[in-house]
Residue, then its C-alpha position, 0 to 999 in steps of 0.5 A: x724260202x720254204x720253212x719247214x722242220x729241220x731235217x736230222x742230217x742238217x743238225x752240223x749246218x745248223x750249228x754253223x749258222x749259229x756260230x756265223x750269226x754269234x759275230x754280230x755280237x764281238x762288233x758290240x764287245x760281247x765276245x762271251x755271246x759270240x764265243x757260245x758254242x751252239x748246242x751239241x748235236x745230240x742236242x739238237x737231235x732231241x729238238x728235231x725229233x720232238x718237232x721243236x727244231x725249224x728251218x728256213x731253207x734257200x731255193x737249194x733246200x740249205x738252212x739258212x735259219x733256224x729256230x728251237x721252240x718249247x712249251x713254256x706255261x702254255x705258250x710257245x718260247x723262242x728259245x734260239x733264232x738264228x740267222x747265217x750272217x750271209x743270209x741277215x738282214x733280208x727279212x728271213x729270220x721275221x719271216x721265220x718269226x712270222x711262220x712261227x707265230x702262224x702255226x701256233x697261234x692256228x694250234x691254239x698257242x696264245x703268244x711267243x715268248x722269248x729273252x733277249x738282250x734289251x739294247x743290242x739293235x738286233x734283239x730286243x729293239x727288233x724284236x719289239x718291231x716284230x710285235x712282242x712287248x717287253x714284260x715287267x716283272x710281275x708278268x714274268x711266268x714260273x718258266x720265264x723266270x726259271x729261263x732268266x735263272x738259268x741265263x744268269x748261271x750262264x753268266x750271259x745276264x752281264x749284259x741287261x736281258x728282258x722277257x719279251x711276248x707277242x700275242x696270237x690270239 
């Protein structure tokens, strides 16, 4: 696998991948989740442009994951990692997490951030494996608690979510 930035032509191919990798959660009733269309490519455009927007890539150069980054109160936030459900359970997306948390923790980037659902295996338990922490809500930052707000509107906050940090440095 070689991660690198996403390519603006593989913008329709990422989209698949979310779409694939949103079945996993109609096996646990959330069919809202699985429902979710992923961003829209102008979207997804504005991400790669701004170098926001990685992949990782197979030995025919296709994603087969991908994740979207932003600046979040001086850490870099996980916003989506996405892993082609013909492609899960390999380690590819830990190994995305992984190159992730290397590069920003070399660019001086003190944690990763991200939301996720608390009780779904895959999210917040897994993630909790990759070395985030759940954080109470004290430690919540003005943009994670905007990011939790605007998850809410969405109505995606049916199902219990939790604000997560790995530290890099």
């Amino acid at each position: 696998m070689e991660i690198r930035p996403a390519r603006a032509a593989e913008l329709e191919v990422l989209r698949e991948i979310e779409r694939t990798a949103g079945q996993w959660f109609r096996d646990v009733g959330m069919d809202l989740i699985a429902d979710h269309e992923p961003p829209s490519p102008a979207e997804l455009r504005q991400l790669q442009q701004a170098g926001r927007l990685w992949v990782s890539a197979g030995e025919d150069d296709r994603p087969v994951a991908y994740a979207v980054l932003l600046p979040v109160d001086g850490c870099t936030h996980v916003e989506q990692i996405s892993v082609h459900a013909g492609s899960a359970r390999r380690g590819i997306g830990r190994a995305l997490l992984d190159d992730v948390a290397e590069r920003e923790r070399a660019a001086g980037v003190p944690a990763l951030t991200l939301t996720t659902f608390d009780d779904v295996p895959w999210n917040a338990p897994y993630y909790e494996r990759c070395g985030f922490r759940r954080l109470a809500d004290g430690e919540l930052t003005p943009g994670l608690r905007e990011i939790r707000a605007h998850e809410a509107e969405l109505g995606i906050d049916r199902w219990p979510r939790v604000c997560m940090r790995r530290e890099l440095v």
